[in-house]
N, C-alpha and C positions, 0 to 999 in steps of 0.2 A: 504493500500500500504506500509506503513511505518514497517506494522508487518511481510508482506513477506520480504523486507530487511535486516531484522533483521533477520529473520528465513534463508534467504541464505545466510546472515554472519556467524552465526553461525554454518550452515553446512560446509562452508569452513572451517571458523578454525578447525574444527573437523577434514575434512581431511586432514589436515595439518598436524594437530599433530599426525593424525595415520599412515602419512607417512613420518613424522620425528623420530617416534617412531620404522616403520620398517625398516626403512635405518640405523638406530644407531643399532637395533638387530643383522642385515646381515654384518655391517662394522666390529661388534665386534663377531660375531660369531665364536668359536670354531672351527677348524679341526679337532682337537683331542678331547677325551675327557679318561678321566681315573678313572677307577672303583676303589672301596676298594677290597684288594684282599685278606690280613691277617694283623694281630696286632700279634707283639712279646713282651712277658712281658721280656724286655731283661736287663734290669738295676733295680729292683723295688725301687720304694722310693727314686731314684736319678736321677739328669737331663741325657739324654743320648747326652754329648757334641761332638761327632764324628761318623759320619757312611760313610760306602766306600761301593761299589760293587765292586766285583771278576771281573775279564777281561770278564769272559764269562757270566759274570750277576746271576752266581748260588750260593754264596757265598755270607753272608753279613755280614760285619765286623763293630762291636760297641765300644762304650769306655764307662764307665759311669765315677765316681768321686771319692768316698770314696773308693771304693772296687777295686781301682788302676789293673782292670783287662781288658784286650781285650777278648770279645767273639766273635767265628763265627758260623754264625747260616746258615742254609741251605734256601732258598728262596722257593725253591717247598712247604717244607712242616714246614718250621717255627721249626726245629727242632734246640737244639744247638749243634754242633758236638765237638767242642771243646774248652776251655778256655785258655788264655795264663795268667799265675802271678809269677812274678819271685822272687826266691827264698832268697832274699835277707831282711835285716833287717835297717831301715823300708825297704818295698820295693818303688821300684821306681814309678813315676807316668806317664802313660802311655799320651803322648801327641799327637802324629800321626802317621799314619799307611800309606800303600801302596804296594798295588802288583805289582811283577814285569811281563812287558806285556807277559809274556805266563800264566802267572796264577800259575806258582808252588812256588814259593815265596813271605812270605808277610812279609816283613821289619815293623820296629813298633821303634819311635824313643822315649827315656823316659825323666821325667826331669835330670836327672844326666846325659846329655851328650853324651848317647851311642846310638848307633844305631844296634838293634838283629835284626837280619834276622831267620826267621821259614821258616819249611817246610808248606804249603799251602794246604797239605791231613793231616798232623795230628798233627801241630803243634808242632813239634821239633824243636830245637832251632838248628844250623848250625854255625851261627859264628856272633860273637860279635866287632861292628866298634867303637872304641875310640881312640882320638888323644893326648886327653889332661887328667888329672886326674881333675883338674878342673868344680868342677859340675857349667854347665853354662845351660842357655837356650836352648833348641834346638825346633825350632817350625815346621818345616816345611821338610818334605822326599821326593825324585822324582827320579823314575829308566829314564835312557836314554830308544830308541823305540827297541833296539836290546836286553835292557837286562846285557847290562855289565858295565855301570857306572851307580855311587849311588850317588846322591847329596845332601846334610843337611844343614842349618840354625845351626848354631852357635854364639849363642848373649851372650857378659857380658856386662847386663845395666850399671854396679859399675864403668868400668871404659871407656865404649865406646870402646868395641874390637868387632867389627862385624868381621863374617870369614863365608866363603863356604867350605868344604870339600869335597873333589870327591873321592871316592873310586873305586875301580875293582871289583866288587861283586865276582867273580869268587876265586881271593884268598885273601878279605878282605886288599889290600895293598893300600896304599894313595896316588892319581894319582895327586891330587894338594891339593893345599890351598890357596884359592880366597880372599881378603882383600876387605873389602866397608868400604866407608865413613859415610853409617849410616844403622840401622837395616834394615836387608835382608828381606823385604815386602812378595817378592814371589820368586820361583823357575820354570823354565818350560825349557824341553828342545824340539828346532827344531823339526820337524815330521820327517827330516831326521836325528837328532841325530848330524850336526855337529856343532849343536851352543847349548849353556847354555846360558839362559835367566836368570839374575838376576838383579830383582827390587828392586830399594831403594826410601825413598823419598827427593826429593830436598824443600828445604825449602825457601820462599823470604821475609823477615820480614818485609821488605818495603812495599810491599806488602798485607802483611797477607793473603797471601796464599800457597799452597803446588802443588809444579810440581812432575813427576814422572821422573826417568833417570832409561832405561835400559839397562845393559852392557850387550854385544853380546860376550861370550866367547867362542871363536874355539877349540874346542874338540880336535883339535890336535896340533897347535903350543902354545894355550892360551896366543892369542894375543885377545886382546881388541879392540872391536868398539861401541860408547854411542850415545845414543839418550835422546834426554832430550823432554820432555812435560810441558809444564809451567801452571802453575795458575789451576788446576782441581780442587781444591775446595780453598772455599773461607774462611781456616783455616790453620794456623798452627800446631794447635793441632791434632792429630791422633790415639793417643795413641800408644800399641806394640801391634798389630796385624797381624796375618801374614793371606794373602790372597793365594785361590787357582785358578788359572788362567791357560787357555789355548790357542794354535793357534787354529783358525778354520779353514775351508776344504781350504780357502784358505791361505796358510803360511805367507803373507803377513800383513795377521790379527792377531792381538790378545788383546784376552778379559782379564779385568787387572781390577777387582771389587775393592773398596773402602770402605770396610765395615762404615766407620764412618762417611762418608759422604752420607749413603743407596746411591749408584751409582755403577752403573757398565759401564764401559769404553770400547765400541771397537774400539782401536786404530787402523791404517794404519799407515805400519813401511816405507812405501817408497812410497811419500815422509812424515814426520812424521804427523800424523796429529789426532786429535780424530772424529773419522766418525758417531758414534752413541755413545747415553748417557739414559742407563736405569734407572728411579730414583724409587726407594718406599718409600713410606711413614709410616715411622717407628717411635715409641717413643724411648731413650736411655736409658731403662733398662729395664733387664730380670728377672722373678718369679723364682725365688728358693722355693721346695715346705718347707725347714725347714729353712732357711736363710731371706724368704719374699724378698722384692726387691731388687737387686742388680744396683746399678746405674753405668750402664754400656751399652755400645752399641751392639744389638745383631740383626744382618741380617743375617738369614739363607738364602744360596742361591744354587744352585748346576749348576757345569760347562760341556758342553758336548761340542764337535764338533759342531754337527750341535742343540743345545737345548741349552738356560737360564732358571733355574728357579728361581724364589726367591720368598721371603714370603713380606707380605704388612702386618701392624697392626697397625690399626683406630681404633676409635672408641671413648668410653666416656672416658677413661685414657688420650687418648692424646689429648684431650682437656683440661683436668684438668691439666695433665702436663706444656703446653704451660702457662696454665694461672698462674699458680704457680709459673713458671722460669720467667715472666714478671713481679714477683711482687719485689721489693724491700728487702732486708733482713735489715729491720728499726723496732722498739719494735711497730710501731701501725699498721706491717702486720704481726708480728710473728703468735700471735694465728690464726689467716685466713688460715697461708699458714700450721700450723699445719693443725685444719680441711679439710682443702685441701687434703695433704697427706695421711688425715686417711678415706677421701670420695677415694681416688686414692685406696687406697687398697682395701676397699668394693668393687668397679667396675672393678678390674683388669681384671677377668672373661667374661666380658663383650666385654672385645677385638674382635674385628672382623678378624679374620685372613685367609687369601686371598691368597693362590700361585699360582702366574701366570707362565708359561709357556711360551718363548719367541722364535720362530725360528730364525737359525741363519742363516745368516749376515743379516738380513733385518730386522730382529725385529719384526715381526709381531706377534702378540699374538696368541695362536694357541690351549691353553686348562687355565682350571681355575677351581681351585679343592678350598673348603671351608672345615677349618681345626674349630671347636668350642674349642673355650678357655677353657669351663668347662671341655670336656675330657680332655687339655693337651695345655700347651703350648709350641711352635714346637721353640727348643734350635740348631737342626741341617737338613742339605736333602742332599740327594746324587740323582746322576741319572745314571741307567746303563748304560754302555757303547753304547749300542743300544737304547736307551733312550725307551727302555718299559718295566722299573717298575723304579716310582719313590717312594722315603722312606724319611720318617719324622721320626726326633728323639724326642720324649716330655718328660715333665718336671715329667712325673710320671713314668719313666723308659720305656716307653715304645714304641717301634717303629710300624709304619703305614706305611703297600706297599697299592700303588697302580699301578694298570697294566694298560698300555694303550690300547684302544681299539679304530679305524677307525671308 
């Protein structure tokens, strides 16, 4: 008697687990899922730190690092149609790009300050946006939804001058000049074009953490209204990064990611409030393939309307990490936290790297594509505009579409 009770214990648990095991499958299953479609050898031998899609998604725009060059490569057939390197001595180094919404223009903003606008069929240059002679930061470009205003990030770390520049793309002429009280985070304008979104971060030292404030600038009187976010992460520290961020379908929303806290934030602007919080789990530093580690915080993610993606990297590094920053920097952990490092580096490859796929506003997970460390580790992602083909930038030059497929 005692051995059939056991024997219908045990069949229970069994179905237990095999119907906790298919309820966790169906909860998290995929709607989408997304093929390999091509590899572009698009940078060789250097990380590929920026990728964009064309408005219409046929077009894909690269950056690599040393070879200070933008290429755009054709998405059908993985072809490169054309190069942009400007002619100058050194030349400049290319920092971000963006077409303007009908697709015949792609602005590309460099480290010296200026903003060249190209032709978008064959890469002519058009006209050249500078304010200042001044070589300062410029991290971040963004056309309004019509097409006729140009908006740039302008930073001097040396003496704390943050500024916005708005231009008339039409005849390169300077329609303002926006002032922040601390580096311009991000740029987005309204879906209707009559507001500029500019993020900065608010600091509370009492606190030791970091709010977000964003100024609502009117396109036409550029009269100011703020909103402030308090305590989003639980640091000070952020470093200068600048974020790319959008409204979703509904304008009420907007996604406002946090690189250095792996978070992405979609806010509700009325009344203010943060409605969802995407987090991954990330270690803070990226594979240079001649540099070796760079200790530095690296969340590739890409923003659409209706799509989140980002990259997730676990594994045996960020355990060794964790345990290494837990130890003490005293002479009887040195040597440990040495071998530590040089066991970090043997396993850096081992990375697990995970892009999820997020629909928007509800967050639901909805595809999940697995990227192997040993081909490459993924430095940038974009998503087309109609979110079917996603692209990964890696660390051996080389980019990865994938297309999505129902």
């Amino acid at each position: 008697m005692r051995f059939l009770w056991l024997a219908f214990l045990l069949v229970l648990v069994l179905a237990l687990a095999s119907f906790g095991f298919w309820w966790h499958r169906q909860a998290t299953k995929s709607q989408l899922a997304f093929v390999p479609y091509k590899v572009i050898n698009a940078h060789p031998s250097e990380p590929v730190y920026r990728i964009t899609f064309s408005p219409d998604g046929q077009l894909l725009v690269t950056r690599g690092g040393a070879d200070k060059t933008v290429k755009v490569w054709s998405v059908e057939d993985g072809q490169l149609l054309y190069e942009i390197h400007i002619a100058l001595v050194p030349p400049p180094q290319p920092i971000c790009f963006a077409f303007s919404p009908d697709g015949r223009l792609l602005a590309v903003g460099y480290a010296d300050g200026a903003v060249r606008i190209f032709n978008a069929a064959d890469g002519q240059l058009k006209r050249t946006l500078r304010n200042s002679p001044r070589v300062n930061w410029l991290g971040l470009i963004v056309f309004s939804p019509d097409g006729k205003l140009l908006a740039q990030t302008w930073d001097d770390f040396l003496i704390e001058d943050h500024r916005v520049f708005v231009w008339e793309v039409a005849t390169g002429k300077l329609v303002r000049e926006l002032k922040n009280s601390n580096q311009t985070m991000s740029l987005a304008f309204s879906p209707s074009g009559k507001q500029l979104v500019v993020a900065e971060p608010n600091f509370n030292f009492r606190t030791a953490s970091i709010g977000l404030t964003l100024n609502f600038w009117d396109t036409k009187t550029w009269q100011k209204r703020t909103l402030n976010f308090a305590s989003l992460l639980p640091s000070p520290l952020i470093g200068s990064r600048y974020e790319t961020t959008a409204f979703l379908s509904d304008p009420q929303r907007f996604l406002m990611p946090l690189s250095y806290g792996n978070k992405v934030f979609v806010l509700r602007l009325h009344p203010p409030a943060v409605e969802r919080v995407f987090t991954a789990l990330n270690f803070p530093f990226a594979l240079h393939p001649r540099a070796g580690i760079a200790w530095r915080s690296e969340f590739p993610y890409a923003v659409q309307k209706d799509m989140l993606a980002v990259v997730e990297k676990r594994g045996i590094p960020q355990q060794l990490y964790r345990l290494n920053m837990s130890l003490p920097d005293c002479p009887p952990f040195d040597k440990f936290k040495v071998r530590l490092e040089r066991n970090l580096m043997r396993n850096l490859r081992r990375t697990d790297q995970v892009i999820r796929c997020y629909r928007l506003p509800d967050g639901k997970e909805v595809a999940r594509i697995r990227q192997n460390a040993r081909e490459g580790w993924i430095y940038s992602l974009a998503l087309s505009p109609d979110s079917r083909y996603l692209a990964a930038g890696l660390d051996s030059g080389q980019v990865v579409i994938w297309t999505r497929v129902q």
